[in-house]
N, C-alpha and C positions, 0 to 999 in steps of 0.2 A: 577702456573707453570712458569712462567713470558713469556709467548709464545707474541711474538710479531705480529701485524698485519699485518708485511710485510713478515712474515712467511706463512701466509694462502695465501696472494694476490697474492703474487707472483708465491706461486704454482696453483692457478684458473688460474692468468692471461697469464703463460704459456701453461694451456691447451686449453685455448683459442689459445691462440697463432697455439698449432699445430691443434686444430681442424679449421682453418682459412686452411691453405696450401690448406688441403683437398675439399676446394669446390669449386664449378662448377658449372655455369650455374646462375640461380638465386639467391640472396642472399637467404640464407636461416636463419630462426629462429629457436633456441633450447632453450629446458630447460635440466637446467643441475643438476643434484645431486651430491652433495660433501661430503664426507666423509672424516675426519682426527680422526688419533690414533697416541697416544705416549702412554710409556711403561706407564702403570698402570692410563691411560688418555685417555676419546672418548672424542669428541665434536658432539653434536646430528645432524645426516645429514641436512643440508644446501641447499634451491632451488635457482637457481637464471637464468635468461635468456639472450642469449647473441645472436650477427650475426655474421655468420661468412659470410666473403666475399669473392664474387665469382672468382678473380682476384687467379689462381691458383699458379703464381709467388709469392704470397703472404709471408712474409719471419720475423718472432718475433727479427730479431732484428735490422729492420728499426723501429720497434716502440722505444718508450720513453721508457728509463729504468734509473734509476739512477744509476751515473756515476761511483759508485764501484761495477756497477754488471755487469754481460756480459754472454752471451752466446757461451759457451764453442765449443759445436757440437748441429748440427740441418741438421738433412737426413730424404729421404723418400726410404721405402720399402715397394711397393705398397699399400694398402691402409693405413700402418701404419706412422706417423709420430712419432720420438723418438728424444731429446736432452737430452743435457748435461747445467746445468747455475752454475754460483758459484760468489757473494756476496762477499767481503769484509770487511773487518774493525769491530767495535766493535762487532757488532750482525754478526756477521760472518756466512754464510752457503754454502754448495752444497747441489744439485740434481740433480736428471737424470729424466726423466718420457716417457711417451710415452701413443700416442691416435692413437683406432686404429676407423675406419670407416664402416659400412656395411650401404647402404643404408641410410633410414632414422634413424639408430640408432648411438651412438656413448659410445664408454668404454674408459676409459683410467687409468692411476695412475702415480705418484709422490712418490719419495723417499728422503727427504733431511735429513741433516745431520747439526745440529745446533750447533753453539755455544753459550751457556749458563752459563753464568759463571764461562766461561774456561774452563768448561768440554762438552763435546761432545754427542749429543742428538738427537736422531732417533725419524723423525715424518714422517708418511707414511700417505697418499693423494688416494683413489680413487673416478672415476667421472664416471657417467653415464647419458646420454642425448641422446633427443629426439627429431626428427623436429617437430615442430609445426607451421609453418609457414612461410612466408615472410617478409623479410624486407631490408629495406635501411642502407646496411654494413656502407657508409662512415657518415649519418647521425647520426646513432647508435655510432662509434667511436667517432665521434665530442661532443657529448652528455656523454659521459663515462668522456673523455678528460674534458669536462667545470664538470663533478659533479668529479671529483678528486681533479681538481685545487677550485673547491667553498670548498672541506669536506677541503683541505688542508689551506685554507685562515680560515676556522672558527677554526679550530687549531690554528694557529698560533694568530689568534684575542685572543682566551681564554688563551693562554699563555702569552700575553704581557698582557692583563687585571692584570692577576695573577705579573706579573712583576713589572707593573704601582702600586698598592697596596704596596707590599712591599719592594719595589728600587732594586730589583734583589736578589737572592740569592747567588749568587757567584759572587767574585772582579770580573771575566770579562766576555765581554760580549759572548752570544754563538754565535760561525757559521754562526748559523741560521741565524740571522738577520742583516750579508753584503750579504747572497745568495740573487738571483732576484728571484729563482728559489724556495725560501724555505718563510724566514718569512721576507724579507727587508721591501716590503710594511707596516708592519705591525709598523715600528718602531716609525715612525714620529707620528700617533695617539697615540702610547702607552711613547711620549716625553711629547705630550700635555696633556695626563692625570697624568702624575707623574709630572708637573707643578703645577696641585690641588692638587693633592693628597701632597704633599709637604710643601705646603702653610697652610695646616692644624696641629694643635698640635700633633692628633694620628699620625698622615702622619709623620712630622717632626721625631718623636718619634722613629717611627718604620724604618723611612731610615738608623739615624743614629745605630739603635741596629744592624742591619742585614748587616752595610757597603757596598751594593753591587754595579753592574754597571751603576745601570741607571743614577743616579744623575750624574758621571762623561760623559759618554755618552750623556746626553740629556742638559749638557751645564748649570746642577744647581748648583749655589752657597751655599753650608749648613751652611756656618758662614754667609752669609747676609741673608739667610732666616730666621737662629737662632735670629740673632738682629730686624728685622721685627717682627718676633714673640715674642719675649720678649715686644718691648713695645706695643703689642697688646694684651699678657696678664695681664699689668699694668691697661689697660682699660679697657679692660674685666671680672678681678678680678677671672683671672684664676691663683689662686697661686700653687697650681698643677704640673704645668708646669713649673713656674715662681720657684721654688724652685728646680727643676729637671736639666733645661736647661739654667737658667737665675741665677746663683750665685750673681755676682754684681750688676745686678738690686734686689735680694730678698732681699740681705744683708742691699742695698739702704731702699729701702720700709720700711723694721722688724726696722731700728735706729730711723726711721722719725716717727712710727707710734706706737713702743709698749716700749717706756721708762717706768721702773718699771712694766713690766711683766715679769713673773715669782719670783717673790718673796711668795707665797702661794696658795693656792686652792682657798681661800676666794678672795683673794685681784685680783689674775689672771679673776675669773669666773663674779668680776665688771668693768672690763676690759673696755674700751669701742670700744676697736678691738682687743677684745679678737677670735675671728675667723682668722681674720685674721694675729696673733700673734701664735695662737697654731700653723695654715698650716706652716709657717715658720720660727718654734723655729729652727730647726735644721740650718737655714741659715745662724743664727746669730755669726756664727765660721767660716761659707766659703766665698767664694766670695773676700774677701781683704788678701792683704800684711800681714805675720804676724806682725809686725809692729802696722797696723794700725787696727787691732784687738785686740791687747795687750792695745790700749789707748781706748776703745770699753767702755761705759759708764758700772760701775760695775752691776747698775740695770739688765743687759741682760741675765747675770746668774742667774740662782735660787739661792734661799738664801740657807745655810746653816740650816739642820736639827736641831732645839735647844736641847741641852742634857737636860733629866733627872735630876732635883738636886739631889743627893748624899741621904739616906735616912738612917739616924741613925743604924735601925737594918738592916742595909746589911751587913753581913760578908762576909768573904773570901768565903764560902760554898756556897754562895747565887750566886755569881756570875756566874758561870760557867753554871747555871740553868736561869739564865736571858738571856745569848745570846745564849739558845736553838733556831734553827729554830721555826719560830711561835709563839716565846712568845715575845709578845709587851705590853708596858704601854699607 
């Protein structure tokens, strides 16, 4: 349905929000039951436990919110608490909802209005809770507060992991990571692992197919990494790579090392770097000036296929049945 997580949060975390106004006296503990539907969509009710706190001034929008959303209207009528919020920018949404109070019990509901690619999406919210308890409002907050900012830091870890692998997927870099607020932390480790990750064949391999940001961001060179790695797969006898990424050095290698291969099947397979002659037949054309491919010793190409001598009874007739597909001598 592509329902976003800050579609659900944000409708809980406002009815917290208003079940907060409404109390009195000792903190008190609830469990809460959530319900959401969209057209032709339930998600199976949800328990979760929250405090609400006794400070009756209590007000949803001194709390954190991010900075494209805001709290429209927020009033009390008697024991009812009701607002208005409305979101911004890509994931766009409104709602209104309202929690009412009786004693230890608590109802409420949510109504927003999504945007989903570009078209317009009703997802309705109701809550029902319980007191069961006591507890400490501002500790419970503080504790909410650090496991949002930890679930939001292993986010952004797993994202820059994903980054560090394969040098970004898009030329520039996202958002996220000049916010303090979002994934900045996150960048300088996810520098130093696309430093390794980099420094390797796949790595090297995979930066340059995907072009993305990291390598300009994180201050990497890909032509002095490419030359580092070329003469590292000279001594490694990774021709692999060496024929992929290293033209001039394979072109170098294949002249030094496989004069007279490719002249037959027999003669190539006594080879005596016939391995390493097959890996980078195809080199023996790239890598140099045409020029100085055209003076390229003639051994380098295969020989010529020898014709057939000529055979007394071939007549005219004969021929046109000789260069059938499939028929060979």
């Amino acid at each position: 349905m592509g329902i976003n997580a800050r579609h659900v949060g944000f409708g809980m975390a406002v009815a917290l929000w208003g079940a907060g106004t409404l109390a009195a006296g000792s903190d008190d503990l609830w469990e809460m039951t959530m319900k959401m539907e969209m057209p032709g969509f339930a998600m199976p009710p949800t328990k979760t436990t929250f405090c609400s706190p006794k400070d009756a001034a209590y007000n949803p929008q001194n709390d954190k919110m991010p900075k494209n959303c805001e709290i429209l209207e927020m009033k009390m009528v008697g024991t009812k608490s009701m607002w208005r919020m409305r979101c911004t920018g890509k994931e766009s949404f409104e709602g209104s909802g309202e929690v009412t109070r009786t004693g230890d019990t608590m109802n409420g509901s949510m109504k927003m209005v999504m945007n989903m690619g570009g078209k317009p999406q009703q997802m309705n919210q109701s809550y029902s809770a319980k007191r069961i308890g006591s507890c400490d409002a501002a500790a419970q907050k503080k504790k909410l507060e650090d496991d949002m900012n930890a679930n939001r830091q292993r986010m952004c870890d797993q994202i820059a992991e994903q980054d560090a692998l394969n040098g970004g997927m898009v030329p520039k870099m996202p958002d996220s990571y000049s916010r303090k607020d979002q994934c900045q932390s996150s960048k300088a480790p996810l520098c130093a692992k696309a430093q390794e990750r980099v420094a390797t064949y796949e790595g090297y391999s995979t930066y340059m197919q995907n072009k993305g940001w990291v390598a300009g961001e994180c201050g990497i060179n890909l032509e002095t990494t490419r030359a580092s790695l070329c003469q590292k797969s000279l001594s490694e006898k990774q021709y692999g790579f060496l024929k992929q990424s290293c033209p001039t050095e394979a072109r170098t290698l294949y002249d030094q090392n496989c004069q007279g291969y490719g002249r037959g099947y027999t003669a190539d397979a006594t080879h005596p770097h016939a391995g390493l002659c097959r890996a980078l037949w195809s080199a023996r054309s790239t890598g140099v000036p045409a020029a100085t491919a055209a003076s390229a010793p003639a051994s380098a190409a295969p020989a010529a296929k020898p014709q057939r001598p000529a055979r007394r009874e071939d007549t005219d007739e004969d021929k046109p049945r000789d260069s059938r597909p499939g028929f060979h001598f």
